[in-house]
C-alpha positions, -999 to 999 in steps of 0.1 A, spaced: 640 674 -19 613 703 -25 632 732 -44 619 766 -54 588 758 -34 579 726 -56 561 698 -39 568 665 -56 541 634 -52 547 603 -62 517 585 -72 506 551 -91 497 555 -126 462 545 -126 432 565 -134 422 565 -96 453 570 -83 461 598 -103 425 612 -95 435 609 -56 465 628 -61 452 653 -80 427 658 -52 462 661 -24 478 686 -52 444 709 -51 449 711 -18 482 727 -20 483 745 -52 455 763 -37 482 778 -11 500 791 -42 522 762 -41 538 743 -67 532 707 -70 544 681 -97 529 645 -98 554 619 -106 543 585 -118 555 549 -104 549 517 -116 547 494 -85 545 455 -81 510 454 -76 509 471 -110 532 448 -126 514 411 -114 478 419 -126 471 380 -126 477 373 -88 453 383 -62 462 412 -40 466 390 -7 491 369 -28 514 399 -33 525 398 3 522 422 31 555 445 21 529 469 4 524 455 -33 508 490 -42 529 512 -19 568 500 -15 579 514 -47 562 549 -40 575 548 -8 607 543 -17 612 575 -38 602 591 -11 628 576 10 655 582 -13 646 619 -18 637 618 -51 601 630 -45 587 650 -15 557 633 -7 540 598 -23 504 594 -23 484 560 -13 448 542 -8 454 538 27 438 504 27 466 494 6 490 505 29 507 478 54 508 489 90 545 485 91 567 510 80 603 523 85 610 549 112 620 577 91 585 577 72 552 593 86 519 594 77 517 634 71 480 638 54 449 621 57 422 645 39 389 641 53 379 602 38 351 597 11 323 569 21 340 535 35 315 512 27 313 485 1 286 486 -26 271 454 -47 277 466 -81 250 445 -108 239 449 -146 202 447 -136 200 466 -105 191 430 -76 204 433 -47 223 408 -25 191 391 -13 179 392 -51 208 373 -68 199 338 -80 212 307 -54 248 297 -67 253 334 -83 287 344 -89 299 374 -76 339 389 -81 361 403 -55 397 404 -50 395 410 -13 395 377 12 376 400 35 349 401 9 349 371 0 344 356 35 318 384 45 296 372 12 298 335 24 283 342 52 255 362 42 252 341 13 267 308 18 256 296 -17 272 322 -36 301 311 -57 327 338 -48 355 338 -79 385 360 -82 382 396 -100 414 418 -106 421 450 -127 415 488 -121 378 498 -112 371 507 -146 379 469 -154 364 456 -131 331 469 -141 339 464 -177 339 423 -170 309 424 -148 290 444 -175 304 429 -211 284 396 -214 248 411 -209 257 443 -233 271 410 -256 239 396 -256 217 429 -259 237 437 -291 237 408 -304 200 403 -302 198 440 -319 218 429 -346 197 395 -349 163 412 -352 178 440 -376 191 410 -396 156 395 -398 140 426 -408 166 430 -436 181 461 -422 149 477 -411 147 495 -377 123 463 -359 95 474 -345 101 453 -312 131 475 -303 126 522 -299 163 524 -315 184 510 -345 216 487 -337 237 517 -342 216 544 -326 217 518 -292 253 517 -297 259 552 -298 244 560 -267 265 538 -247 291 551 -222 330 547 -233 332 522 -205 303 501 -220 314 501 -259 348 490 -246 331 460 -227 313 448 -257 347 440 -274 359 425 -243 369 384 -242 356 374 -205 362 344 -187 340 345 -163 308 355 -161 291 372 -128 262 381 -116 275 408 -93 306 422 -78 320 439 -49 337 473 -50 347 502 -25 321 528 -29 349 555 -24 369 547 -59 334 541 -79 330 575 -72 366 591 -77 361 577 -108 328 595 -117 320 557 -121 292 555 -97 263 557 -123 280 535 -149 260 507 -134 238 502 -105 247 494 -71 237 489 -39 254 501 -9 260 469 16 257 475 53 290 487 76 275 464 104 278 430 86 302 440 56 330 460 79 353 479 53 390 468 55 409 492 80 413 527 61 387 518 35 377 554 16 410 572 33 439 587 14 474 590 26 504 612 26 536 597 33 565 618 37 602 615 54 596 626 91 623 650 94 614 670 58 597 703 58 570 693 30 555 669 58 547 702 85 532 712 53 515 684 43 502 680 79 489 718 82 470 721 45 458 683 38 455 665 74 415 664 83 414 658 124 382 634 123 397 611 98 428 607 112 412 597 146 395 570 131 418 554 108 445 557 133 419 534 154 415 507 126 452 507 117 461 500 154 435 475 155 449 455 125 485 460 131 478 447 169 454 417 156 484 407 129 465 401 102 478 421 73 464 411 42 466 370 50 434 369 70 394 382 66 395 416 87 374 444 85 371 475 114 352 508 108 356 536 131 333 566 133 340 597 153 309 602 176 314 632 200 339 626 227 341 585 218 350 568 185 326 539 178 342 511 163 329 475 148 359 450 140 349 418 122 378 387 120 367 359 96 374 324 87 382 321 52 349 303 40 326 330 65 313 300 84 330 313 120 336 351 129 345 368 159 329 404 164 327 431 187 316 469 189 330 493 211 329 532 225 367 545 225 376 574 245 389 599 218 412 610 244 426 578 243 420 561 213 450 546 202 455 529 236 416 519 235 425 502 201 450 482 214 431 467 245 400 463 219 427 442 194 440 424 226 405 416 238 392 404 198 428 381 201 416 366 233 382 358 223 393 340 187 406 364 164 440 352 172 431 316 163 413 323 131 439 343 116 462 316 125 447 291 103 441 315 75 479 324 73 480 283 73 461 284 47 478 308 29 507 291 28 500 254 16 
């Protein structure tokens, strides 16, 4: 539907999502083209008290973007491709994939401990089963509990009960000093308040449920968000924490046969990262797993080969079947598909079985 040489992107309404289309409209206002961003409230947007896996594997964050698109009303819509389900109808193509931010996860905690470091029986928030099973088997212990919202949330309910408690001791020791600045503490109550972030103040007058000790995030949206120093984190390793399929990537979707996805494809699309999320996504569609089961697989272009780990979970993390493997990048997408029917073979297929059991009682 492009007219006049306008480009319209459909695009969640969320602070990250609007900061990953603004990134896709850079890249093509910079080619003097003009680009409109039109917001669309999805499912996943509308359910914020059911976990992600429970939305179904129709695309809670991507159908209704998608759609537009499909109808003609916008050009172009623009998605975490992690959120993205490897089904899609015919007439819709993947036309961008700029070149991905980092794909790893990172431990995000008030005092800086590292997985190792947390307490036995810590609980730590994620709203991925992937996460979830790869933390119970590092840390079988660890009391894993649900953790929705946008990143900014997220952070906001790890964070809010130890600011809580810092202020309020503040407050207590200015109380007992009857108003005096205490000599135990370098700032007043309101001089310590002052020189906390937005994020931070709003967490103080936050109501939270749940307490945790930690919590699991994509290092890719911390840092679209210029929330990467909000609080510290440690970056957990690709090898036993595989990203989900896509992890870090954007993507374009446009209709096939429209002229604004040869456009898309010449001024966004970065070769490397299509490679290797083209591997992961034929991995996962070919394993089956969607969003019911624990998978992770991380590709990395490597020369002439793409190297690529693919870890398949049991819900609880006590059974896993994984593999590493060279792909010919001359051949990658069959590669993945031998790699997915070799990972079946050896157990995949079986655990993802009894997590979509699972799933379903």
């Amino acid at each position: 539907m492009s007219t006049r040489g306008t480009i319209r992107l459909a695009t969640r309404g969320s602070d990250l999502a609007l900061r990953q289309t603004a990134s896709v409209r850079d890249r093509l206002s910079a080619r003097r083209l003009d680009v409109e961003t039109v917001e669309v409230s999805t499912r996943g947007d509308e359910i914020r008290d059911e976990l992600i896996h429970r939305l179904g594997k129709t695309g809670a964050f991507v159908r209704a973007l998608d759609e537009q698109v499909l109808d003609d009303d916008v050009d172009a819509a623009v998605h975490s491709m992690k959120d993205m389900p490897t089904e899609s109808p015919p007439e819709l193509v993947v036309a961008g994939v700029p070149e991905r931010a980092p794909a790893n996860d990172v431990l995000v905690t008030p005092d800086g401990a590292d997985l190792d470091d947390l307490p036995e029986g810590a609980v730590v928030g994620t709203s991925s089963l992937r996460r979830g099973a790869q933390l119970r088997r590092h840390r079988p212990d660890l009391q894993v509990e649900p953790l929705r919202g946008n990143v900014d949330t997220r952070l906001e309910k790890l964070l809010a009960p130890s600011l809580q408690r810092e202020h309020q001791r503040r407050m207590d020791a200015e109380d007992e000093d009857e108003g005096e600045h205490p000599d135990n503490f370098d700032q007043s109550v309101a001089a310590w308040f002052d020189d906390r972030s937005e994020l931070e103040r709003r967490a103080m007058e936050r109501a939270v449920e749940t307490e945790y000790n930690a919590i699991v995030l994509a290092e890719a949206g911390l840092a679209r968000s210029d929330l990467l120093d909000t609080a510290a984190t440690t970056r957990l390793p690709t090898e036993s924490f595989v990203p989900a399929p896509g992890q870090g990537a954007i993507a374009v979707t446009a209709r096939g046969d429209a002229e604004a996805a040869e456009t898309i494809r010449d001024l966004v699309d970065d070769p490397v990262t299509r490679v290797e999320t083209t591997v992961e996504r034929t991995v996962l569609a070919e394993l089956g797993g969607g969003c019911i089961a624990p998978i992770g697989v991380h590709a990395v272009v490597q020369g002439q080969y793409v190297h690529v780990t693919v870890q398949v979970l049991a819900l609880d993390g006590t059974e896993a079947v994984e593999r590493t493997a060279d792909l010919p990048i001359t051949a990658h997408v069959e590669a993945a598909v031998d790699l997915a029917a070799d990972l079946r073979e050896a157990g995949a297929a079986e655990l993802i079985d009894r997590a979509r059991e699972e799933a379903e009682e």
